[in-house]
Residue frames relative to the residue before (quaternion, step in Angstrom):
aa qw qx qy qz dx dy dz
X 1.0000 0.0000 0.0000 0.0000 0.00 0.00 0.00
X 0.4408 -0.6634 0.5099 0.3251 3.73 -0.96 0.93
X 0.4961 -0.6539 0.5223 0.2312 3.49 -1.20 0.62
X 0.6572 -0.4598 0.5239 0.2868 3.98 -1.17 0.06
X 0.6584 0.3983 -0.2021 0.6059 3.37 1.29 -1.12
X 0.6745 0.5022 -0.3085 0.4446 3.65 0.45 -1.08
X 0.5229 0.6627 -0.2579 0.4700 3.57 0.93 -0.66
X 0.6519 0.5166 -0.1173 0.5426 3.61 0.68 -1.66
X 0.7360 0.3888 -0.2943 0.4696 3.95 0.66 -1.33
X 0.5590 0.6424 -0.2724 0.4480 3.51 1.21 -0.57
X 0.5370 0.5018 -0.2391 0.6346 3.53 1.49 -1.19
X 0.6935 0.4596 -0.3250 0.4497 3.49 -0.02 -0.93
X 0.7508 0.3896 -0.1642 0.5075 3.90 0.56 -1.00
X 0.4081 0.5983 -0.3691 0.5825 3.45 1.57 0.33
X 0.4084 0.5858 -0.6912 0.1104 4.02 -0.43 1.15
X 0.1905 -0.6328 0.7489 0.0485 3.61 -0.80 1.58
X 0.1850 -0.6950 0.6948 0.0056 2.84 -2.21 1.07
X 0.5697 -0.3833 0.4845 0.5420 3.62 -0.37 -0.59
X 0.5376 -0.2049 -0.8131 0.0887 2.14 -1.15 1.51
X 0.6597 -0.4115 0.2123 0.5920 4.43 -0.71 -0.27
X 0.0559 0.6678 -0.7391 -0.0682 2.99 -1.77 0.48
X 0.0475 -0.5812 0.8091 -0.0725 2.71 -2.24 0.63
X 0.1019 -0.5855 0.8006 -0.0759 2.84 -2.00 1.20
X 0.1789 -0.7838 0.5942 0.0256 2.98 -1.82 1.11
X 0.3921 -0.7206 0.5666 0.0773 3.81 -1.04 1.01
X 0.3248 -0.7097 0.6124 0.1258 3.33 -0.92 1.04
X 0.9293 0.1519 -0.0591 0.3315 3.66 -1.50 0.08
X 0.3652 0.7318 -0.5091 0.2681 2.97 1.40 1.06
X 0.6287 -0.5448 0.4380 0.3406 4.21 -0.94 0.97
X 0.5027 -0.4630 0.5952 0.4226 3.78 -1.22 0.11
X 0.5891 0.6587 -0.3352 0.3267 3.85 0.86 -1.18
X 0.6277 0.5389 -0.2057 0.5228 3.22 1.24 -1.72
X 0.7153 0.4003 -0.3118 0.4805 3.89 0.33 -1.61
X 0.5982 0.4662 -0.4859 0.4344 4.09 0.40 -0.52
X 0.6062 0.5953 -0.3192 0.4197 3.92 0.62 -1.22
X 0.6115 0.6790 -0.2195 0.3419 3.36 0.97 -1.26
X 0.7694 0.3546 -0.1499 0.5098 2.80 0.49 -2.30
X 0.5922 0.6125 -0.3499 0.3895 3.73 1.05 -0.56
X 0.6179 0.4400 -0.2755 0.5905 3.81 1.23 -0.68
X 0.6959 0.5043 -0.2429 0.4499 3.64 0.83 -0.63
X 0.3550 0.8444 -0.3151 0.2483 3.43 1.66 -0.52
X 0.6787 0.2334 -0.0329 0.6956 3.95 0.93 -1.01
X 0.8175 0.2188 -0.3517 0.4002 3.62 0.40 0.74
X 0.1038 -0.9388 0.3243 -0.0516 3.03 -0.57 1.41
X 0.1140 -0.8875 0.2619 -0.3617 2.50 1.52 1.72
X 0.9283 0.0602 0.1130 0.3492 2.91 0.52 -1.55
X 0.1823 -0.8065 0.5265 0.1980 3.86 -0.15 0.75
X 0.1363 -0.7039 0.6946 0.0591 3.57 -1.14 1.36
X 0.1768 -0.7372 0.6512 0.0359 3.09 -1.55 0.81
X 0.0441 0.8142 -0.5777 0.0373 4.33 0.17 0.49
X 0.2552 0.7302 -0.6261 0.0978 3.59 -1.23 1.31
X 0.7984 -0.2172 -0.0330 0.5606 3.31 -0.60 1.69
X 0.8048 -0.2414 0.0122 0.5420 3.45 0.12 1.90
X 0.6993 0.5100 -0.3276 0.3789 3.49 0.50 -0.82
X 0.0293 0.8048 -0.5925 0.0195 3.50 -0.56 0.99
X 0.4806 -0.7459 0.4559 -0.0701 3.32 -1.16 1.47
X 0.3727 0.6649 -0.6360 0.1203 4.13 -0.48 0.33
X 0.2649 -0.7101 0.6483 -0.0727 2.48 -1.87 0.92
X 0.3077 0.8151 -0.4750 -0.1236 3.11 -0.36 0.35
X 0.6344 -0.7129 0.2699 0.1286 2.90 -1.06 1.95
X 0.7718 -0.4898 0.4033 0.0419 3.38 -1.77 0.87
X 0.3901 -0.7424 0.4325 0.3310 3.48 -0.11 0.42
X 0.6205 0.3543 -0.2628 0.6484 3.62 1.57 -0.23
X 0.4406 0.4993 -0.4687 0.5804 3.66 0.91 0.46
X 0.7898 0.1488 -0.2910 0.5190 4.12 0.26 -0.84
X 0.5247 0.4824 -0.5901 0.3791 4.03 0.28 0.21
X 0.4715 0.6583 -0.3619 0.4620 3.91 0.93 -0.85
X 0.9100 0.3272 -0.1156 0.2270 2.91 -0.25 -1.51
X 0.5077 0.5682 -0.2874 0.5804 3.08 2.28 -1.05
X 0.5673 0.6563 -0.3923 0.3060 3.67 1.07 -0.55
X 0.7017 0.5379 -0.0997 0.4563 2.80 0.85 -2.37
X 0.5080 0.7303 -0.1893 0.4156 3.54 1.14 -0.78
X 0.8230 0.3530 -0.0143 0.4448 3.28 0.58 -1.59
X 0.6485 0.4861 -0.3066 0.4992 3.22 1.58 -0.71
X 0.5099 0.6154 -0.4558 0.3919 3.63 1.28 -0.83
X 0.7147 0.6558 -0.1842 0.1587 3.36 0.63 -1.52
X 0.5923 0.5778 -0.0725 0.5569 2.42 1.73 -1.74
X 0.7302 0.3308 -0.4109 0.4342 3.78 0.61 -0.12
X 0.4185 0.6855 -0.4868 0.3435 3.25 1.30 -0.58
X 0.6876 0.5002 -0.1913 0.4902 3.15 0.61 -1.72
X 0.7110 0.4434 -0.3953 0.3763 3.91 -0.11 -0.88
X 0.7960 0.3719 -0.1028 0.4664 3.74 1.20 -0.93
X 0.5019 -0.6829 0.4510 0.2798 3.03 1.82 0.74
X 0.6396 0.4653 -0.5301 0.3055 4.02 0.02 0.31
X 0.5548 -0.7166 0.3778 0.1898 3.22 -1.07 1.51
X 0.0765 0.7838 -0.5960 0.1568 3.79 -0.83 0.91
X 0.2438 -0.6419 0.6867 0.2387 3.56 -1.54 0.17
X 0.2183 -0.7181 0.6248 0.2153 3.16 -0.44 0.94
X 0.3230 -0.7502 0.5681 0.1007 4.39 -0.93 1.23
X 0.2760 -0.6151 0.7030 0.2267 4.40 0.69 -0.66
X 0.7494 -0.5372 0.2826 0.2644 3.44 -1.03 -0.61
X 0.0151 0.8012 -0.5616 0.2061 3.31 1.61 1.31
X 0.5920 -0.5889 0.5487 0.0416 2.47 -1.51 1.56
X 0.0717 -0.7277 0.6818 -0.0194 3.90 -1.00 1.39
X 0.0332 0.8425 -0.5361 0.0409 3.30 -1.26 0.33
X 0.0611 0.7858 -0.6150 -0.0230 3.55 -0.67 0.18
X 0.4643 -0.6571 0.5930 0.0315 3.39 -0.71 1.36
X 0.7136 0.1439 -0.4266 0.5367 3.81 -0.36 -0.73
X 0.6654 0.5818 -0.3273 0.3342 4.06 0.43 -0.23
X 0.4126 -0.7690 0.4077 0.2687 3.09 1.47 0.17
X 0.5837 0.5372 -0.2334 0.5623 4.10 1.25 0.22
X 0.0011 0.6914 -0.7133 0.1152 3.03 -1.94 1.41
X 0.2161 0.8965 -0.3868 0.0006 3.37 -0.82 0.20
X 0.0719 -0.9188 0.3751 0.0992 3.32 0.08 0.89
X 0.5066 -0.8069 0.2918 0.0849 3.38 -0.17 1.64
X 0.4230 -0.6619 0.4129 0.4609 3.65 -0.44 0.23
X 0.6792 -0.2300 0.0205 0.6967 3.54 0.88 -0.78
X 0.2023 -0.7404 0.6317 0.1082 3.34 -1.94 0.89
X 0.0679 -0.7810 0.6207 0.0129 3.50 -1.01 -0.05
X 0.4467 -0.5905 0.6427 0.1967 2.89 -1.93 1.35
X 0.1801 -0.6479 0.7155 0.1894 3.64 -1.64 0.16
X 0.8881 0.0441 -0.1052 0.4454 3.39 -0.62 1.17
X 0.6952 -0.3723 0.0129 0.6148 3.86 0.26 -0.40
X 0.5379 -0.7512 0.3294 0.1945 3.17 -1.30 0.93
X 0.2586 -0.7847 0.5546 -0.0992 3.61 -1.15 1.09
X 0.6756 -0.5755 0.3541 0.2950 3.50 -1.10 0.69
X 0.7057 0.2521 -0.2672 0.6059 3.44 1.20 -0.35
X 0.4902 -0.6452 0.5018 0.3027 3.75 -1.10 0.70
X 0.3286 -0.7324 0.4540 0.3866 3.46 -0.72 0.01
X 0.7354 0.2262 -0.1539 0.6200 3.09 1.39 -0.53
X 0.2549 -0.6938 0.6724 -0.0407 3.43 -1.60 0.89
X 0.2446 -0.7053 0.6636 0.0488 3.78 -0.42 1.56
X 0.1919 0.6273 -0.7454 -0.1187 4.34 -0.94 0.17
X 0.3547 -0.5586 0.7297 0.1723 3.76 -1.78 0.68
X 0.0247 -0.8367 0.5454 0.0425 3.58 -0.43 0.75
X 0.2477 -0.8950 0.3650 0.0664 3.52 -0.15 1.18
X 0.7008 0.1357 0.1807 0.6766 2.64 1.31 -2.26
X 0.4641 -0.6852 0.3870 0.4067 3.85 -0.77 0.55
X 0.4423 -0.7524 0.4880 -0.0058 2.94 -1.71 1.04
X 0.5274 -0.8103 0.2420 0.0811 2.40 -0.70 2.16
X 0.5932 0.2643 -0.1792 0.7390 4.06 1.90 -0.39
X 0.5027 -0.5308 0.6182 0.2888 3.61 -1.71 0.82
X 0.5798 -0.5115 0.6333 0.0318 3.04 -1.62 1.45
X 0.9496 0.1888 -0.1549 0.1964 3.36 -0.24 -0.51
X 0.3615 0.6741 -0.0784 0.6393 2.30 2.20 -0.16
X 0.5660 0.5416 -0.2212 0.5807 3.44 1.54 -0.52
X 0.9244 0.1160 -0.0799 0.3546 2.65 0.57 -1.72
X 0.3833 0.7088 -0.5128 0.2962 3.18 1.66 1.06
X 0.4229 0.6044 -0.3343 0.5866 3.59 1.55 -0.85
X 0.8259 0.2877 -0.2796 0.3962 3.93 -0.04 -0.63
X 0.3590 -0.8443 0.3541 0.1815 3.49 1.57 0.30
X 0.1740 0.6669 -0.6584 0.3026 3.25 0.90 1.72
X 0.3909 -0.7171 0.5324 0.2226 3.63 -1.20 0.89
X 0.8464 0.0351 -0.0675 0.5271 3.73 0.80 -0.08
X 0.1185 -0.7469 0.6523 -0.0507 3.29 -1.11 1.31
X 0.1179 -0.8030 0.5763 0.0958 2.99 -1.97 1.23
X 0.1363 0.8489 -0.4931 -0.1328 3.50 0.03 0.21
X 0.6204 -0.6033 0.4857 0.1232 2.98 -1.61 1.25
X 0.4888 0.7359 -0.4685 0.0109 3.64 -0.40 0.85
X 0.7741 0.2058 -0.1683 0.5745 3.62 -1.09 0.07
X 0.5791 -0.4198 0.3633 0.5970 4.33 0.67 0.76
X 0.8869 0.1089 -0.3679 0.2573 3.51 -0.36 0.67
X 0.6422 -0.5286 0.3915 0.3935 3.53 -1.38 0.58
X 0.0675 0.7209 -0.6858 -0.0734 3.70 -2.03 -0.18
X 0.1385 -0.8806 0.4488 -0.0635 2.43 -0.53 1.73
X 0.0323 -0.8021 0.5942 -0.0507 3.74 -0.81 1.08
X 0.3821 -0.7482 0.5389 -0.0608 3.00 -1.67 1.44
X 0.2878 -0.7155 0.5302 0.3524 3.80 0.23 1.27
X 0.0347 0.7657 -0.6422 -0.0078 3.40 -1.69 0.77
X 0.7820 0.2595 -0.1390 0.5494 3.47 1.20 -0.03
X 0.3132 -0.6585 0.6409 0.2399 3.79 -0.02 1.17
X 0.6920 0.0188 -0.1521 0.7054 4.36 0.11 -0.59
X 0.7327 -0.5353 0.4156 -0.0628 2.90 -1.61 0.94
X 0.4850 0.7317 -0.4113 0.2454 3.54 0.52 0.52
X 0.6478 0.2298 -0.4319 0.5840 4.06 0.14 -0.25
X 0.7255 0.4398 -0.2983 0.4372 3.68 0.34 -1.39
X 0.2649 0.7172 -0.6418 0.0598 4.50 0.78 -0.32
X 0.6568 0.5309 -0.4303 0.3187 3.60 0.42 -1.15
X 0.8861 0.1695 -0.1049 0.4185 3.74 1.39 -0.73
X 0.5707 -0.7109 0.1994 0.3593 3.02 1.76 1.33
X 0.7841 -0.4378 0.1326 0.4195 3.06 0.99 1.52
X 0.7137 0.1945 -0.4550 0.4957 3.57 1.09 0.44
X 0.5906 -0.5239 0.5595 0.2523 3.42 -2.02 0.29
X 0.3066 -0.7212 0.5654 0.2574 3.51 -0.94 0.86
X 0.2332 -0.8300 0.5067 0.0018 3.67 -0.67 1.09
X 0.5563 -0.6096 0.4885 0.2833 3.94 -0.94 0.36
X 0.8051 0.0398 0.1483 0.5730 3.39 0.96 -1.32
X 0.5932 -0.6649 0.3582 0.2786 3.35 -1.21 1.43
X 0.3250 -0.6653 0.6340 0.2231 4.00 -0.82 1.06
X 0.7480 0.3032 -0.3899 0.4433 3.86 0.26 -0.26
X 0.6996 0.3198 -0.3150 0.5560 3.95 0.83 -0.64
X 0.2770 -0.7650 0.5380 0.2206 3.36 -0.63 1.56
X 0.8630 0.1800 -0.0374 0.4706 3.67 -1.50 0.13
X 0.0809 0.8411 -0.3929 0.3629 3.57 0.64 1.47
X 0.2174 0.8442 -0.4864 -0.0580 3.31 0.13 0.18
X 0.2347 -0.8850 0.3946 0.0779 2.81 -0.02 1.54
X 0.5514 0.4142 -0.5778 0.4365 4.06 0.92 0.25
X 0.7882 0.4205 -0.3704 0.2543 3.31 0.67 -0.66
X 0.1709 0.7194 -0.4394 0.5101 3.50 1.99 0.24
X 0.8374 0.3646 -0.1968 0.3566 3.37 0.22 -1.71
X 0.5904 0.6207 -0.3043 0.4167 3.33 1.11 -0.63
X 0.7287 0.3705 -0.1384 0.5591 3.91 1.17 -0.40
X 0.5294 0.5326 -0.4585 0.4752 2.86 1.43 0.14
X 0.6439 0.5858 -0.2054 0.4473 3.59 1.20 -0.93
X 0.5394 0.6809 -0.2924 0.3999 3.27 1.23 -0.36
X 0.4070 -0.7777 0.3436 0.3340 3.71 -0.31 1.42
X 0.5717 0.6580 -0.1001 0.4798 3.29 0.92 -0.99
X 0.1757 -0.7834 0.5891 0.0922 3.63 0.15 1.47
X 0.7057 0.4838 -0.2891 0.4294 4.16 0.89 -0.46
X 0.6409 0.5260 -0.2068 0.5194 3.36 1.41 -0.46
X 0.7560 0.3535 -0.2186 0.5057 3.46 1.40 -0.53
X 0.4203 0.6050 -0.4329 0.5196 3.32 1.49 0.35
X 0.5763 0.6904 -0.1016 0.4252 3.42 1.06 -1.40
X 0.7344 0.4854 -0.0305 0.4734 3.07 0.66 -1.48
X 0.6841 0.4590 0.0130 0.5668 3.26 1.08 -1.42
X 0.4943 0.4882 -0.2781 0.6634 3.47 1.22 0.03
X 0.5777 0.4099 -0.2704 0.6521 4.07 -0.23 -1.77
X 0.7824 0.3433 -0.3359 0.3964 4.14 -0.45 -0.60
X 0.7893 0.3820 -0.1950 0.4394 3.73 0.07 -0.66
């Protein structure tokens, strides 16, 4: 089992540059990952991810946080434009101990009133990942996941607390359009997201919706 201390020397021997990195640790304790996130608390730097022993960090890309600050801002902004009530969360930290799972999201959100579990969970995926995402975040009972790769979104809709029609994707269904954000359009979502110009795709993305 990895130690609390051994963990920390690993952190320390951790210098990411552009482009992202991330390294992952095997047989680390819930005890150890709580200590972590608790030393990691005022630095937001880094995004840990921990399923059954396996503990995840990343620490993200300068085109990893424009993305997300993108993808981020546009969500919001429709929230707001269509008036539908939410808590927007950033990348609060979820967890569930007897589940053996943590995961801190790039950006989450409530839909309607707000609640210890997000309903929705945003991941930017740069570099491959080293613990299953959904699978995480089926144990942490988020109902809809997007993840950002290669320029486009994928979206998935938990359907199966255990796993059985959906096993291949740990119990959710990959979907076209978002069941909790009504009337979304999510190519054209993507389209402004791609847009270099963070004032021009607000703009844009506005004139559209």
């Amino acid at each position: 089992m990895v130690s609390f201390k051994e963990l920390i020397e690993e952190l320390e021997d951790f210098h990411a540059d552009d482009p992202e990195e991330r390294f992952s640790v095997s047989l680390v304790s819930w005890d150890s990952y709580e200590k972590l996130l608790a030393k990691l608390e005022d630095n937001s730097h880094y995004r840990l991810t921990y399923l059954d022993g396996i503990l995840e960090i990343v620490s993200p890309s300068r085109k990893h946080e424009i993305t997300k600050s993108r993808i981020g801002s546009l969500v919001k902004f429709y929230l707001f434009k269509k008036q539908i009530r939410h808590t927007p969360m950033g990348s609060t930290t979820v967890r569930n101990s007897f589940k053996k799972a943590g995961a801190e999201a790039d950006e989450c959100f409530c839909i309607g009133e707000e609640k210890e579990i997000p309903d929705l969970a945003i991941e930017i995926i740069m570099t491959p990942c080293s613990i299953n995402k959904l699978e995480t975040y089926r144990r942490l009972g988020v109902k809809e996941v997007w993840f950002w790769k290669n320029n486009e979104l994928k979206l998935f809709h938990l359907r199966e607390e255990i796993p059985k029609k959906f096993a291949q994707t740990y119990g959710y269904e990959e979907i076209r359009t978002s069941e909790i954000i009504q009337g979304l359009n999510i190519n054209f979502l993507t389209e402004c997201i791609l847009i270099p110009d963070h004032l021009q795709a607000l703009n844009e993305f506005e004139q559209g919706i």
